[in-house]
C-alpha positions as CSV (number, residue, x, y, z in Angstrom):
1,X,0.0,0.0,0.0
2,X,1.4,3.2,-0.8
3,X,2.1,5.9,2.3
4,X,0.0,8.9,2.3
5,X,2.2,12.2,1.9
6,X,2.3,13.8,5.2
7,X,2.2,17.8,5.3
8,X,2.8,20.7,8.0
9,X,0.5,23.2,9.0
10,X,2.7,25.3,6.4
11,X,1.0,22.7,3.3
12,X,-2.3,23.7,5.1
13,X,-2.2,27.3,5.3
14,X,-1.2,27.5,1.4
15,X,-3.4,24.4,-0.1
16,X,-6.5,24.6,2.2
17,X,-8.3,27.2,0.3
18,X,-12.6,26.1,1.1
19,X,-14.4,28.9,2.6
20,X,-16.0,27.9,6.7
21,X,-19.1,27.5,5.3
22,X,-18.5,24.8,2.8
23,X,-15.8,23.4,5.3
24,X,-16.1,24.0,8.9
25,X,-13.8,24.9,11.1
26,X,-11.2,22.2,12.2
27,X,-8.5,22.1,14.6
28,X,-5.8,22.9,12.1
29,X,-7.5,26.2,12.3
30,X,-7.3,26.5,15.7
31,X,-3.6,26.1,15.2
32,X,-3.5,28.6,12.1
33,X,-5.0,31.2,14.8
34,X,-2.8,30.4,17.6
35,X,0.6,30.6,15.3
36,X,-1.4,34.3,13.9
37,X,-1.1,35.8,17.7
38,X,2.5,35.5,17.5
39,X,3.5,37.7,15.1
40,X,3.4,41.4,15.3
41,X,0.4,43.7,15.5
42,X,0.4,46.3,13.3
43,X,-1.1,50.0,14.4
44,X,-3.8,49.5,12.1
45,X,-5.2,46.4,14.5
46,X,-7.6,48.4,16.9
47,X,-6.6,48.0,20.7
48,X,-8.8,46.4,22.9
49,X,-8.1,49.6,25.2
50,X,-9.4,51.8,22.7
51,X,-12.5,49.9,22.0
52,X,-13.8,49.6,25.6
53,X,-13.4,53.1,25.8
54,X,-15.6,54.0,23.4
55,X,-18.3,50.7,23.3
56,X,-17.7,49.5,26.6
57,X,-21.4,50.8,28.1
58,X,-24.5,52.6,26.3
59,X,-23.0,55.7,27.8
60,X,-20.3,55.6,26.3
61,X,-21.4,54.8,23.1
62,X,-24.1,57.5,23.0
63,X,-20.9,59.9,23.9
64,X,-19.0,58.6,20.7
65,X,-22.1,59.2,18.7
66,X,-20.6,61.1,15.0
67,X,-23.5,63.5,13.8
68,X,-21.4,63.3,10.8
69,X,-22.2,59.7,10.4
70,X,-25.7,59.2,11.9
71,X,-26.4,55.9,10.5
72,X,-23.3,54.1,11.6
73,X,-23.3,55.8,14.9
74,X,-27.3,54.7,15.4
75,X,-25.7,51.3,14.5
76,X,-23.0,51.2,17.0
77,X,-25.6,52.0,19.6
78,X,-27.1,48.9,19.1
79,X,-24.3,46.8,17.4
80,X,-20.7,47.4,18.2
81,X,-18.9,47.3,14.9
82,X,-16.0,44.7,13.8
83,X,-14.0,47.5,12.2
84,X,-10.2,45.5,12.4
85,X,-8.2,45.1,8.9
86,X,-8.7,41.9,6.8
87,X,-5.9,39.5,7.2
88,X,-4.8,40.4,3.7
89,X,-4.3,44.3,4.7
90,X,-2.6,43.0,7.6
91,X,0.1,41.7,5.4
92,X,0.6,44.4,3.6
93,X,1.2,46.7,6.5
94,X,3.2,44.6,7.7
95,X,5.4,44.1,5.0
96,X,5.9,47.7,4.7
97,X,6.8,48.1,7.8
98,X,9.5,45.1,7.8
99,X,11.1,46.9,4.7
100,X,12.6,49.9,7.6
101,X,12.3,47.7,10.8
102,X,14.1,44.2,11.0
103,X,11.6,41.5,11.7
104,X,12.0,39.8,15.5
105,X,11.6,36.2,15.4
106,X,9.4,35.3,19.3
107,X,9.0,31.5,19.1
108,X,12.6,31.4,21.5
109,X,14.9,29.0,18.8
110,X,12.3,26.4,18.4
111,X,11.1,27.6,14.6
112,X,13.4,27.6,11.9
113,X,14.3,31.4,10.8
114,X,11.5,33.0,8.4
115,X,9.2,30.4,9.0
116,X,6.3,32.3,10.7
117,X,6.8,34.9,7.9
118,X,6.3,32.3,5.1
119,X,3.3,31.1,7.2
120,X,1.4,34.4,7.1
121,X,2.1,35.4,3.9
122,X,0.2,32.0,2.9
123,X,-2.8,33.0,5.1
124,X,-2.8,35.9,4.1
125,X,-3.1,35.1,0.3
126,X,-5.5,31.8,1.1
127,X,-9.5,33.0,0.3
128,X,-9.6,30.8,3.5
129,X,-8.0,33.5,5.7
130,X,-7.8,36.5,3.7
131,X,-11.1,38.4,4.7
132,X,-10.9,37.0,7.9
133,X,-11.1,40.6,10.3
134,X,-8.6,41.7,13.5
135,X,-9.7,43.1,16.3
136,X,-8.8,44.2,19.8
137,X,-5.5,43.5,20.2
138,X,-4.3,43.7,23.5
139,X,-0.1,43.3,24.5
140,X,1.3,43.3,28.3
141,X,4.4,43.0,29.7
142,X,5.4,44.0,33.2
143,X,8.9,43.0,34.7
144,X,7.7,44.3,37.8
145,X,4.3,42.1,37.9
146,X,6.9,38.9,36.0
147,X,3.9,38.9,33.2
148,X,3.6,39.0,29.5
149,X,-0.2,38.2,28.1
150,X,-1.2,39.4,24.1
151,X,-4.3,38.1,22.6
152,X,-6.6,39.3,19.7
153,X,-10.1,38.5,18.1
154,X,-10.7,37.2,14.8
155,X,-14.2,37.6,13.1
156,X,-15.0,34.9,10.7
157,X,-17.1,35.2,7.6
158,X,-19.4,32.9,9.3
159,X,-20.0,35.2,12.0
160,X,-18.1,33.4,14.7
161,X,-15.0,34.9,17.0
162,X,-12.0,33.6,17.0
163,X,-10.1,34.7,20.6
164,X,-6.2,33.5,20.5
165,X,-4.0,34.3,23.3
166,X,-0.3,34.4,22.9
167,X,2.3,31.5,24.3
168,X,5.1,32.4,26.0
169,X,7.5,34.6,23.8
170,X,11.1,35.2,23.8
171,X,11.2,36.5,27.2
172,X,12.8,35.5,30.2
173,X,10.0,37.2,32.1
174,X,7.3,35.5,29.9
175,X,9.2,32.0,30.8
176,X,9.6,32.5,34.3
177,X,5.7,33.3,34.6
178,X,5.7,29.4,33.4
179,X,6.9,28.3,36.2
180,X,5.6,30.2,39.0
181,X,2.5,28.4,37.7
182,X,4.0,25.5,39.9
183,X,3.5,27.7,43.1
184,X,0.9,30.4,42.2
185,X,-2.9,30.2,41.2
186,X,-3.6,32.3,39.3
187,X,-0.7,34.4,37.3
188,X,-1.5,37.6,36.3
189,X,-1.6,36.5,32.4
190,X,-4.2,34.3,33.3
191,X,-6.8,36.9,35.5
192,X,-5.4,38.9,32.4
193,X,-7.0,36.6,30.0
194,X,-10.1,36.0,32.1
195,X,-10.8,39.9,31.8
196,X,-9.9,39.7,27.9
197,X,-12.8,37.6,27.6
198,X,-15.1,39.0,29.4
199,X,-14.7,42.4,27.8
200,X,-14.7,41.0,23.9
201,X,-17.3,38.8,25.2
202,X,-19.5,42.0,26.2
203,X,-18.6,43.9,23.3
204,X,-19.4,41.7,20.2
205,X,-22.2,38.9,19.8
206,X,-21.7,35.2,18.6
207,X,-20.3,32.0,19.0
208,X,-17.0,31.8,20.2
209,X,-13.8,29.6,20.3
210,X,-10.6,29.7,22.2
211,X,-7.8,28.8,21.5
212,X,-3.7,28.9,22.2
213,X,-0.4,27.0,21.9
214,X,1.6,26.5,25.2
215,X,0.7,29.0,28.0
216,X,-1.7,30.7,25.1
217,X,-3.6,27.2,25.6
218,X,-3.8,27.2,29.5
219,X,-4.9,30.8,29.1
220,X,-8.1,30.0,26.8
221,X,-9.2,27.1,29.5
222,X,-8.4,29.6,32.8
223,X,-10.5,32.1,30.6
224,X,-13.5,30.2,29.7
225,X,-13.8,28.4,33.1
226,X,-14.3,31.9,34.5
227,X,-16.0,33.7,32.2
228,X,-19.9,34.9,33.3
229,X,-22.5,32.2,31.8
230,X,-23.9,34.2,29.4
231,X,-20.3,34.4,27.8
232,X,-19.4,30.7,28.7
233,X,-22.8,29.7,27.2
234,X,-21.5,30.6,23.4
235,X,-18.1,29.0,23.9
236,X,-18.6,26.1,21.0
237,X,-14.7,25.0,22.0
238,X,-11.8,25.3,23.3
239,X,-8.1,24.8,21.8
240,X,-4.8,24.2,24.0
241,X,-2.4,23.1,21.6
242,X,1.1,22.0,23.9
243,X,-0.2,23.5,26.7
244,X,0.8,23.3,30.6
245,X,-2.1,21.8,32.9
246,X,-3.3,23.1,36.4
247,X,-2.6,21.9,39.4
248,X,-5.4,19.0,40.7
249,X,-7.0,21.1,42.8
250,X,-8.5,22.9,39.7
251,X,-8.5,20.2,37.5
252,X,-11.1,18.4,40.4
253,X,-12.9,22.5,40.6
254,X,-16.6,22.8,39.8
255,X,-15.2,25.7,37.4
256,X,-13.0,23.5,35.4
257,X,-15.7,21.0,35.5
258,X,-18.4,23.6,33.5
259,X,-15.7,23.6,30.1
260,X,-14.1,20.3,30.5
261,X,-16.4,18.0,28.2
262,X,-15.6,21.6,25.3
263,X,-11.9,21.3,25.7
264,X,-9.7,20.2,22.6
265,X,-6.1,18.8,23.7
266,X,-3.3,18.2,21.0
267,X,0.0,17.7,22.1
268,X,3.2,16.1,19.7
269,X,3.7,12.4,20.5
270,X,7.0,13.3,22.3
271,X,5.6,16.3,24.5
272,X,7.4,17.9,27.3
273,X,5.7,21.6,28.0
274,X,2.0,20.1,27.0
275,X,2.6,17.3,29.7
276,X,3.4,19.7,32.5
277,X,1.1,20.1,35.6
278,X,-2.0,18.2,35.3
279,X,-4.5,17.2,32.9
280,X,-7.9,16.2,32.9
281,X,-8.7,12.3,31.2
282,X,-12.3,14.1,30.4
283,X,-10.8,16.7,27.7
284,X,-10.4,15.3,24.3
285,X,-7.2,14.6,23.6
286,X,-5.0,14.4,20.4
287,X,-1.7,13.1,20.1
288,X,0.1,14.0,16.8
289,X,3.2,12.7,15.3
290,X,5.8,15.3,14.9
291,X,9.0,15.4,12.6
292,X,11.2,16.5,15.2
293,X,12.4,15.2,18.3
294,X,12.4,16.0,21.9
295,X,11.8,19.4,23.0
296,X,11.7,20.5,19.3
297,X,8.5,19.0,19.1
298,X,7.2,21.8,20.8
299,X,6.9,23.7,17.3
300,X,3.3,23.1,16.0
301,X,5.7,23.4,12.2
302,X,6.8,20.3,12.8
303,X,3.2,18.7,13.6
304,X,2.3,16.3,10.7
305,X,-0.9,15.9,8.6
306,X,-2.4,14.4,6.3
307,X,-4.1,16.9,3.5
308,X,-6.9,18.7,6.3
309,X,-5.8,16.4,9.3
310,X,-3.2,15.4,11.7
311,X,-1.3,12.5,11.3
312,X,-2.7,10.9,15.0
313,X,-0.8,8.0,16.8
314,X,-2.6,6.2,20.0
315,X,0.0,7.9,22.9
316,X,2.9,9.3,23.9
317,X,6.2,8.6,24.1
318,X,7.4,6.7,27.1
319,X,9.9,9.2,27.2
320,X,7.6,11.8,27.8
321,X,5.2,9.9,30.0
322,X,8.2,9.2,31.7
323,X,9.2,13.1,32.0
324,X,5.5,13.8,33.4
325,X,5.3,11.0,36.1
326,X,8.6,12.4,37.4
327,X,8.2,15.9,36.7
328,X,4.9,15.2,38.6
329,X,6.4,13.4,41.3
330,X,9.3,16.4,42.0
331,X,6.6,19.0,42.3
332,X,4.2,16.9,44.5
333,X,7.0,16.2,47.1
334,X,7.9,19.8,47.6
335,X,5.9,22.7,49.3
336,X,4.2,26.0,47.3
337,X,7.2,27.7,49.4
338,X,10.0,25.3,48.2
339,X,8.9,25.3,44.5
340,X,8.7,29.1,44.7
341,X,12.6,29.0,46.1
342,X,13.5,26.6,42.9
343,X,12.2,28.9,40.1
344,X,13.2,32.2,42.1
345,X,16.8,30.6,41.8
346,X,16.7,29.0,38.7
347,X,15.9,32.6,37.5
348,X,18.3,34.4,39.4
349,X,20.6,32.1,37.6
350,X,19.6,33.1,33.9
351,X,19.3,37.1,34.5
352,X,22.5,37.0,36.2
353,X,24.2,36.7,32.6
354,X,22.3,40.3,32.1
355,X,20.3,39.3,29.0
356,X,16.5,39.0,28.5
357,X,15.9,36.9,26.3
358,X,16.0,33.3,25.2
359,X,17.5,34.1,22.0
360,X,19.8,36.5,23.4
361,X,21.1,33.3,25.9
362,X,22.1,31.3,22.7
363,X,23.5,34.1,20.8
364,X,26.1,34.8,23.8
365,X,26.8,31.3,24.3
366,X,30.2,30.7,26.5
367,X,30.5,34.3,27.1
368,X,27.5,34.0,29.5
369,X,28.9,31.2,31.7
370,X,31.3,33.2,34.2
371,X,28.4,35.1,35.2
372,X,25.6,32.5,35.4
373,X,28.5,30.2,37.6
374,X,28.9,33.0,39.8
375,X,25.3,33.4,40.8
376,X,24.4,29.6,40.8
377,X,27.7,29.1,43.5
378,X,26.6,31.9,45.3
379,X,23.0,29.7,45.9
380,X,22.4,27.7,49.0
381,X,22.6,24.3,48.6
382,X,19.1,23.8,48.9
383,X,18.6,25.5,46.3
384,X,21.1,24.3,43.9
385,X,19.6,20.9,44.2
386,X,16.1,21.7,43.4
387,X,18.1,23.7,40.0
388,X,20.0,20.1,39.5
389,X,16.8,18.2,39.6
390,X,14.7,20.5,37.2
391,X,17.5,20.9,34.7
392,X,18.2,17.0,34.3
393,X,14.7,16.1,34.2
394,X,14.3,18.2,30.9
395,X,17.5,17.4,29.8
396,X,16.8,13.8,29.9
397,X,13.2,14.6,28.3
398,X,15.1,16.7,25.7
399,X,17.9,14.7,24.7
400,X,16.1,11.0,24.5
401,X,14.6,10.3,21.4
């Protein structure tokens, strides 16, 4: 029997041209949306900020009222209008932009350079995803609060609302909010996401879905498990592609419980991040077979497909069910306080070298290693050995094919 040609999510975003009425929306397009919110947002996009101001009540609306335009104005009153750029027009601010401003890369090493370009340049040419609309965009990041959130809102022709929120980014601050998941409940990114929702929830009618790869994925289930009902009611589904868990006390929460049975899981076949925390058995899951191996796999580019679906295999990796059972174990045997010690450290370790970024850790190489040696000797031993155990445990997970 011949094999089937497998594809990327790349092959999909070029070939996969159907309009959502005459095919519906799958979970590739879930992942399409999530990959969207990486990139940059272009001044065009309008601000979530900006929006609330001026639609957030009746008030306000009546005070925004344009004599000059009566009939959209009387509209607005009623109707809050999706006014955000096509995707196309998107692209072409964009690239305008990139011709006098160098384009930052924010998926931290694990996506080959120029990818994401090539990926929205295909969306943004596919009658799929060309007329598809952008709207209130909203970007944090506070060193002070150790956050950093972004999300938008797509408007499909169909009528339905896209909400993505952004994974973690290049930022050691954005990482480091990762972790103290192990020891705090809730971040700020995710109250952040809760109120994103609520407020594009109030503004605009129709179904939504949520979606978001790695934290962006934990963010869209922490936002729909406490949104108000009358928001939670139109929530047709719910995307967390590679995504960290919760901790069992909200997995077991009557909260968690009210989205669970709307909750799409995908995760590569060797997953490390999307196997983090815990997960509920209830949520359907997906495990895809991805062309790369260990922690590389986190890159939804190297999911595979076949033409409009994943390439599915029946579990995990032992290696990575491995990495989660110990992973799992490590955290359970220490207190809130002790975990918050680790990551504190482990953190204290990776500033120390005096960069921010991921990238920026790679790029300096050796050079950073004096500096980063020097702050880990100056740790107690305590916590030096909570460092020791968290570093070989994803080494191991990374390395192992």
């Amino acid at each position: 029997m011949e094999e089937q040609h497998t594809s990327t999510i790349l092959d999909y975003a070029r070939t996969q041209t159907r309009d959502f009425t005459e095919f519906p929306f799958q979970t590739a397009d879930a992942l399409v949306f999530a990959l969207l919110s990486y990139d940059r947002i272009p001044p065009s996009v309008p601000r979530l900020k900006s929006l609330v101001a001026r639609y957030g009540s009746l008030s306000r609306r009546m005070h925004s009222f344009d004599w000059r335009h009566p009939v959209a104005s009387a509209q607005a009153l009623v109707r809050v209008p999706f006014d955000g750029p096509t995707m196309r027009q998107v692209e072409q601010e964009l690239t305008v932009y990139e011709e006098h401003h160098p384009y930052l890369e924010e998926h931290a090493g694990f996506v080959p350079a120029g990818t994401p370009r090539q990926f929205y340049r295909s969306i943004a040419h596919n009658p799929r995803f060309a007329v598809t609309r952008i709207n209130a965009a909203d970007e944090r990041f506070d060193m002070d609060q150790q956050t950093q959130f972004a999300a938008m809102t797509f408007l499909l022709p169909t009528g339905t609302l896209v909400v993505a929120f952004r994974g973690t980014d290049d930022s050691l601050i954005g990482w480091k909010e990762d972790f103290n998941m192990a020891f705090t409940y809730p971040v700020p990114a995710q109250k952040q996401a809760a109120d994103y929702l609520e407020r594009v929830g109030a503004l605009w009618n129709g179904d939504i879905v949520l979606t978001g790869h790695s934290k962006g994925g934990n963010l869209a289930i922490y936002a729909a498990m406490n949104a108000p009902d009358a928001i939670k009611d139109r929530i047709t589904r719910i995307y967390t592609l590679d995504g960290p868990g919760f901790s069992p006390e909200v997995i077991h929460s009557y909260e968690y419980s009210t989205v669970v049975h709307r909750i799409t899981r995908v995760i590569p076949d060797g997953s490390i991040i999307g196997m983090l925390l815990t997960h509920s058995p209830h949520a359907h899951r997906i495990v895809v077979k991805s062309s790369a191996d260990g922690l590389m796999q986190h890159s939804c580019y190297t999911w595979l497909m076949h033409g409009d679906h994943f390439v599915q295999v029946p579990d995990v990796t032992p290696t990575s069910q491995t990495f989660a059972e110990a992973m799992n174990s490590w955290l359970g045997g220490m207190t809130q306080r002790q975990r918050e010690h680790g990551v504190e450290a482990l953190f204290r370790v990776l500033t120390s070298s005096g960069h921010g970024t991921i990238t920026e850790l790679m790029t300096a190489g050796p050079r950073v290693i004096p500096d980063m040696l020097g702050s880990y000797v100056g740790l107690s031993g305590e916590e030096r050995k909570y460092i020791n155990q968290a570093l070989w445990m994803f080494a191991g997970a990374a390395l192992r094919h």
